[in-house]
N, C-alpha and C positions, 0 to 999 in steps of 0.2 A: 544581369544586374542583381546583387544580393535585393532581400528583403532592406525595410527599413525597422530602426530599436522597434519604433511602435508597433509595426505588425509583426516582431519578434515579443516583441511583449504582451501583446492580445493571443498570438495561441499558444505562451504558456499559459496564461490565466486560462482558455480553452481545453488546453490538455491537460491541466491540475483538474479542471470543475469536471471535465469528461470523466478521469479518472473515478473522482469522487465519488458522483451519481452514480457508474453503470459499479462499482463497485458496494455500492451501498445498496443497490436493490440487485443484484445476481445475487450476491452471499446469503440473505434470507432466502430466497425463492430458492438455493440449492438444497440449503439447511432443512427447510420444510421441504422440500422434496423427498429429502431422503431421510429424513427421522420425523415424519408429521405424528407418525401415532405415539411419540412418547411421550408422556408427560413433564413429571418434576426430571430436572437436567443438575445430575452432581457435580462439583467442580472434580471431585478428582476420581481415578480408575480408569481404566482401560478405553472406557466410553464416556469419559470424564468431559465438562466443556474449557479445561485447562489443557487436555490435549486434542482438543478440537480448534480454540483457538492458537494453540501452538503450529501445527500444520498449517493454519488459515495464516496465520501471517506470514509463513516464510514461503508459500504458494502463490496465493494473492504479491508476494514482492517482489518477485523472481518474473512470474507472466508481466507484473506490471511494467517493470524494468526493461526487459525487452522489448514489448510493446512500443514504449516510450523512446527509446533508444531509435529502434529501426525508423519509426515515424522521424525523429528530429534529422539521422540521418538524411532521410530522403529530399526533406522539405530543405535543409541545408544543399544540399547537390541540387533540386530544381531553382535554387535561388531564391525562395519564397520565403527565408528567412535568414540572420545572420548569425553567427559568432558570435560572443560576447565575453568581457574580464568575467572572474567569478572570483566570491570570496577566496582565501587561500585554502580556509579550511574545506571548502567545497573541491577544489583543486585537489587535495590531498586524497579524496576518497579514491577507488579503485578505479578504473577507465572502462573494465569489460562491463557490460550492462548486467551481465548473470550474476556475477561476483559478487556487482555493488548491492542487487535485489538481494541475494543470499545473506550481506551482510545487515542489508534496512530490516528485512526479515527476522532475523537471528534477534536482533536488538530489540525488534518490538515483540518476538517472544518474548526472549527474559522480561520485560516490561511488564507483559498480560501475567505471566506467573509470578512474578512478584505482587501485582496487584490482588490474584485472586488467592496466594498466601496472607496478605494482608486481613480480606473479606475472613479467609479460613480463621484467623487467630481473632478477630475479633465475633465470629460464632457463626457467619453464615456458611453455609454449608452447599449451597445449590442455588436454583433459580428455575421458575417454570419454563414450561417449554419459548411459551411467548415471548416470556424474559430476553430467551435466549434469540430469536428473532430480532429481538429490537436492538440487544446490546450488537449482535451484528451487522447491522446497516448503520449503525453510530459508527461502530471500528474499522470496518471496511472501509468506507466510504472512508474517515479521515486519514488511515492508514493509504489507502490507495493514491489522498491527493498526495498524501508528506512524500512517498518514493516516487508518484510523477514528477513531482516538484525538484526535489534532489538530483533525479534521473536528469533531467528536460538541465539543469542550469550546468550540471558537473558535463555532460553530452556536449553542451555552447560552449562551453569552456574551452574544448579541447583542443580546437583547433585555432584559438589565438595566439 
């Protein structure tokens, strides 16, 4: 017997909040792991955090997508959850879980560098190292739920 809407709808709210949390506290604890001794963090060059959050979001979108994908799969085939209509525009998006991550990714690139061109022309220039920890468990984290969320409804979708 399939799941019932309500415990289809309790573990996407599970798998967005999942997403969120282990996304919002892995992406600092990585970030400090591997650049703790620097200090002031520029947005732009080589080692810029404009191409740092560029990698982070199309990485972070692409593992999440997956994840999320394989998980609904399975929990759909043990019958512990169902199918469900989805918007059309959710319908619309791509069906492979890598693709659709590749493209939530891409999007919320251009997004962060558009934002941190903005920062640029009105004169900030950078952001302390700490900065740069906080502003990633903020972005993570909500980027991680928006492509569970995307993932987990367009996944239900597919087989109605």
């Amino acid at each position: 017997m399939a799941g019932t809407a309500s415990e289809t709808r309790a573990y996407i709210r599970g798998q967005i909040g999942g997403a969120a949390l282990v996304n919002a506290a892995l992406n600092p604890l990585i970030e400090w792991g591997l650049n703790r001794s620097k200090g002031f963090q520029p947005f732009w060059g080589s080692d810029g955090v404009v191409l740092n959050m560029v990698l982070t979001s199309i990485i972070l979108s692409v593992l999440v997508a997956l994840f999320t994908a394989r998980g609904v799969h399975h929990q759909v085939a043990a019958g512990k959850i169902t199918a469900m209509r989805v918007a059309p525009v959710l319908a619309r998006l791509p069906g492979r879980a890598g693709v659709l991550g590749l493209l939530l990714g891409a999007s919320a690139a251009v997004a962060a560098v558009l934002a941190f061109w903005v920062l640029d022309v009105i004169g900030v220039v950078g952001m302390p190292f700490w900065g740069l920890l906080v502003l990633k468990a903020g972005y993570c984290g909500v980027l991680g739920g928006l492509v569970a969320w995307c993932v987990l409804l367009r996944t239900l979708g597919e087989d109605v």
